[in-house]
C-alpha positions in Angstrom: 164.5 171.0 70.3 162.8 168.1 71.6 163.7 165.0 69.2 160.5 163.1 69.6 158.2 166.4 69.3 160.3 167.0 65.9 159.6 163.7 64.2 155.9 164.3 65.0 155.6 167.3 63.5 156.6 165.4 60.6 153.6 163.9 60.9 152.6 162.8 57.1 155.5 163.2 54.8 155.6 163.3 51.5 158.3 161.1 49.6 159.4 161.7 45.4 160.2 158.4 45.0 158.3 156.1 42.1 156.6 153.0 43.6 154.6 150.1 43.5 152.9 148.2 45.6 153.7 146.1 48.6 151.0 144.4 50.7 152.1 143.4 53.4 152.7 145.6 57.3 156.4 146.4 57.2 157.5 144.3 60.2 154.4 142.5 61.1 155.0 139.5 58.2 156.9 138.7 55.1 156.0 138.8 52.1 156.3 136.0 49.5 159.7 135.3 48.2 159.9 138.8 46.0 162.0 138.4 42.8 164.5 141.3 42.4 164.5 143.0 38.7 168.6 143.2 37.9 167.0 146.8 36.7 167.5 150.3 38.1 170.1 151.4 40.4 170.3 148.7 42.7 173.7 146.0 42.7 171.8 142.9 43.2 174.6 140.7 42.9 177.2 139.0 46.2 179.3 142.4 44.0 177.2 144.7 46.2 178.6 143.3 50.0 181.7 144.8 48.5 180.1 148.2 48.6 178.6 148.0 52.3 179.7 150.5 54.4 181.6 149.0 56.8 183.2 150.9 60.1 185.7 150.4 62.9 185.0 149.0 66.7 183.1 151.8 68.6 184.7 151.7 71.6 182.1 153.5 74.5 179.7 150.2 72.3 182.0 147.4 73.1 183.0 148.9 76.8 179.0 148.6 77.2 179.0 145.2 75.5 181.6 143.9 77.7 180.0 145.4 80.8 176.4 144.3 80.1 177.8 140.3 80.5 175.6 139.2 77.3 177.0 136.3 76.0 177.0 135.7 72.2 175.7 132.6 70.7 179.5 131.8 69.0 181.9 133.5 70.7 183.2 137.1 68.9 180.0 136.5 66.3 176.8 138.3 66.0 174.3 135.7 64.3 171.6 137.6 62.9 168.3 136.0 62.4 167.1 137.7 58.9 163.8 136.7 56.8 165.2 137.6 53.3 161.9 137.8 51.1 161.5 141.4 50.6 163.7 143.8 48.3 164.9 146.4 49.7 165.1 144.9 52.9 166.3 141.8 52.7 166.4 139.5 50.1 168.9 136.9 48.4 171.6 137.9 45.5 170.7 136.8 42.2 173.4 135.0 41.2 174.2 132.6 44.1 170.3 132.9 45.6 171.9 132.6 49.3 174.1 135.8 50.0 171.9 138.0 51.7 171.7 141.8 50.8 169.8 145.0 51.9 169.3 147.4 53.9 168.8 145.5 57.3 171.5 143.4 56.2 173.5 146.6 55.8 172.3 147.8 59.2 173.1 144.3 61.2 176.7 144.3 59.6 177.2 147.8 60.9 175.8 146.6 64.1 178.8 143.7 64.1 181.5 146.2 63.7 180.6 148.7 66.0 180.7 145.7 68.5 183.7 144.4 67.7 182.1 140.8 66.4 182.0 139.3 63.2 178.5 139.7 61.6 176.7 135.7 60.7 173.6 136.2 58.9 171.5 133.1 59.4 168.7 133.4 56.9 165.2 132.3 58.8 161.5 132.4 57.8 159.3 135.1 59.6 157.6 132.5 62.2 161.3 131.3 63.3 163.0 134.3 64.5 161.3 134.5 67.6 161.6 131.6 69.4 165.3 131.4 67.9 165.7 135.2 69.4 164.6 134.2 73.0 166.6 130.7 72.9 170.0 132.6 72.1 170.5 130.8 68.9 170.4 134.1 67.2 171.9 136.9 68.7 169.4 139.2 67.4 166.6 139.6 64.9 166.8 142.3 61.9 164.1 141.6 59.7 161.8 145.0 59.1 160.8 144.1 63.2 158.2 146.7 64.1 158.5 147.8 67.7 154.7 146.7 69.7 153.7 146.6 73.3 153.2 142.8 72.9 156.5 142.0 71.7 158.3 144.4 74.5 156.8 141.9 76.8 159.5 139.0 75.4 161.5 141.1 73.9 164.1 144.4 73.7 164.7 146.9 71.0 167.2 149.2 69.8 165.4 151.0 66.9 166.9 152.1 63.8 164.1 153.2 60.7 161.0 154.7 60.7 158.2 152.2 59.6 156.6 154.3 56.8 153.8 153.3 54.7 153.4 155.3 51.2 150.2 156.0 48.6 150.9 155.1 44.7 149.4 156.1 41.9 150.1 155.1 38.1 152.9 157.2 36.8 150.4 159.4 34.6 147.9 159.9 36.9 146.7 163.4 38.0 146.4 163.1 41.7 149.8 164.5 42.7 149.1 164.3 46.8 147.3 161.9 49.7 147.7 163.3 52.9 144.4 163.4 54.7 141.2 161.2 54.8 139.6 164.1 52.1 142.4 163.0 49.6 140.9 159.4 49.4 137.1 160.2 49.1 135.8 158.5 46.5 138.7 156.7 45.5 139.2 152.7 44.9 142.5 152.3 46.8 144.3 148.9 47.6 145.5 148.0 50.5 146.7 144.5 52.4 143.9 143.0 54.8 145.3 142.7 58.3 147.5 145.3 58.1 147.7 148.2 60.0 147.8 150.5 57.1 144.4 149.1 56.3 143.3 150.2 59.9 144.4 154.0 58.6 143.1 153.7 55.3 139.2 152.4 56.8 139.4 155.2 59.4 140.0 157.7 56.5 136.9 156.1 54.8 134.6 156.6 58.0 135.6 159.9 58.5 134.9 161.0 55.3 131.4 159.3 55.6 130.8 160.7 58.9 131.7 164.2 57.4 129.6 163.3 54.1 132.0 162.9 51.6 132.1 160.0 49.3 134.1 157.3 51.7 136.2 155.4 49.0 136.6 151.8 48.7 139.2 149.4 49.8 140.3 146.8 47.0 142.0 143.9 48.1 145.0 141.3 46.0 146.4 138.5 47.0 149.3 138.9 44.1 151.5 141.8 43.9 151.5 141.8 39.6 148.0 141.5 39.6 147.7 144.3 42.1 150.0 146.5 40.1 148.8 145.9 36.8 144.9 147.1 38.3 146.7 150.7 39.4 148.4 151.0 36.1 145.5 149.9 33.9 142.9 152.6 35.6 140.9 150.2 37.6 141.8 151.2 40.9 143.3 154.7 41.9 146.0 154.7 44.3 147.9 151.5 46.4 148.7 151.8 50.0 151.6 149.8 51.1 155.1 150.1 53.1 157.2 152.5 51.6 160.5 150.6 51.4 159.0 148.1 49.1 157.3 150.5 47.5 160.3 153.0 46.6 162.5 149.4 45.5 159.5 148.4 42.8 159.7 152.0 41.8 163.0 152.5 40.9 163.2 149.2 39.1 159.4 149.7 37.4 159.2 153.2 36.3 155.2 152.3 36.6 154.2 154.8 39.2 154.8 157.7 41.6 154.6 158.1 45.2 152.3 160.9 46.2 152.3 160.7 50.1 153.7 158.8 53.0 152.7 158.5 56.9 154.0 156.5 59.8 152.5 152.8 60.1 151.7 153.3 63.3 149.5 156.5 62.0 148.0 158.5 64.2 151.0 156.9 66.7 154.7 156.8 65.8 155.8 153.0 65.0 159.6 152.4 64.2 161.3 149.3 63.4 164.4 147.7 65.8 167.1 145.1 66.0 165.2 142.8 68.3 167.3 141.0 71.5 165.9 138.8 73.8 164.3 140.6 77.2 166.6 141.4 79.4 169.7 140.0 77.9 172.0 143.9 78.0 172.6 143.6 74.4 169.8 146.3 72.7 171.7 149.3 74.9 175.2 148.5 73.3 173.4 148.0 69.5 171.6 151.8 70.6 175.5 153.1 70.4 176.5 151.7 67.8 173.6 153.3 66.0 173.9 156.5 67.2 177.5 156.6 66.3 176.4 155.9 63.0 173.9 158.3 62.4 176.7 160.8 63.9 178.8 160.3 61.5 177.1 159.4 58.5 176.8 155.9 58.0 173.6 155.7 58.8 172.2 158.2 56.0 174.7 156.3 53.8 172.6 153.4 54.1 169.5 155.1 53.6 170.6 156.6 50.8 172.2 153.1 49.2 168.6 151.8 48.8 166.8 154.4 48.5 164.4 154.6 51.6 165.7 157.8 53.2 162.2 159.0 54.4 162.4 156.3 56.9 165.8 157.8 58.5 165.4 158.4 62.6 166.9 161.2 64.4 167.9 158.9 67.2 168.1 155.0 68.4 166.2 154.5 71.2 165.5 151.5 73.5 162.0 150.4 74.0 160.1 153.2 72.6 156.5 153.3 72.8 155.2 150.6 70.8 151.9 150.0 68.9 149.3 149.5 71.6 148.1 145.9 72.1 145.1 144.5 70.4 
């Protein structure tokens, strides 16, 4: 069965996950330095790098590494360029506020071992990765990277989540499902301006217009709390944000419920990569390692460990189609 036809017959995917809301497009920008509640299941502590899965050398990765002639920035070190500002994804341990956790971090130390190098996050703000990427000061960038035409021009992936954007509702609220435009007609739903899921979200609104329905209404919020606390108090009905944020404030809130997720890229397929410099040999060797790993199990081990296992892929895959340019 064809991989790629499979994942888009998944087309919009329901999670059962409780959330709330994140604004901003997973891998386009971070967010504002994002407290994380000490709440829920999550280890938020330097205790949980003692529970990363970690595995051994994989060796078809490092004979690829080897043969490729990439050159790391510190010899036997991957330095990882990481924006740590949004739980689950990356953010800094509470009690020393510079050991970085989550699940990219998790991802890029995997990355490390299957290579054979020892993993050196280096913890960046969103504008710096870039130019740090492409000057070989980091080795790579794994920061919730979404995978675009424009940034294939400068740049190489290896991919290794879904990006996956989710609709929230308060906790007792009856709508149990968003899946279509028709689910938001009428509906006051928020949503981050300049994002991409606010691209989806508007098209649902004119089609619902065009096929004369109610269209709904976009609300926007600069602040998170402020946005949460309008979903739970009734005056707006659903959120629309990225999912891994959303599924972390869930699990840690108890405030609301994920009724439906989609792609970020909706109608296209989006997916988010450990980022190289163009050209450099290093994404096909990271592509190994992460097949390995979702082989064996790693990979859904991961998932699993913060809670964002809707965005698993069935395969790591170099420079697939990106979102089209502007």
């Amino acid at each position: 069965m064809n991989i790629r036809a499979t994942r888009r017959r998944r087309g919009l995917i329901l999670g059962a996950a409780l959330t709330a809301l994140g604004l901003l497009l997973a891998g386009c920008a971070a967010e504002p330095r994002a407290s994380a509640p000490s709440t829920g299941p999550f280890d938020l502590t330097t205790k949980n790098v003692r529970a990363r899965p970690r595995i051994d050398p994989v060796p078809e990765a490092v004979a690829a590494l080897q043969a490729s002639g990439f050159t790391p920035a510190k010899s036997g070190t991957l330095t990882v360029a990481h924006a740590p500002f949004t739980p689950p994804i990356l953010f800094l341990a509470e009690d020393d506020n510079k050991t970085i956790l989550g699940s990219d971090a998790d991802f890029a130390q995997l990355i490390a071992d299957g290579l054979g190098l020892t993993y050196a996050p280096k913890s960046v703000s969103w504008a710096d990765w870039p130019l740090g990427v492409q000057s070989g000061k980091y080795d790579i960038g794994a920061s919730n990277i979404t995978v675009t035409e424009e940034r294939k021009d400068l740049f190489d992936f290896a991919t290794y989540r879904d990006d996956v954007v989710s609709f929230a509702v308060a906790k007792d609220s009856a709508i149990t499902r968003i899946s279509e435009a028709k689910d938001v007609s009428g509906k006051k739903v928020v949503v981050g301006s300049g994002t991409n899921q606010e691209k989806v979200l508007l098209g649902w609104f004119a089609a619902n217009e065009a096929a004369g329905l109610p269209p709904g209404e976009a609300v926007y919020f600069d602040d998170v709390a402020a946005a949460t606390l309008a979903l739970t108090s009734g005056r707006v009905d659903a959120t629309l944000g990225p999912n891994a944020t959303n599924a972390y404030r869930a699990a840690t809130t108890g405030e609301t419920k994920l009724v439906g997720a989609i792609n970020g890229g909706y109608p296209a397929n989006a997916e988010i990569g450990a980022v190289t410099a163009k050209g450099n040999g290093l994404a096909e060797p990271i592509r190994l390692v992460l097949n390995s790993l979702i082989a064996d199990g790693t990979y859904a081990k991961v998932l699993k460990r913060w809670s964002v296992e809707v965005e698993g892929l069935d395969v790591s895959l170099v420079n697939p189609p990106g979102l089209p340019r502007e």
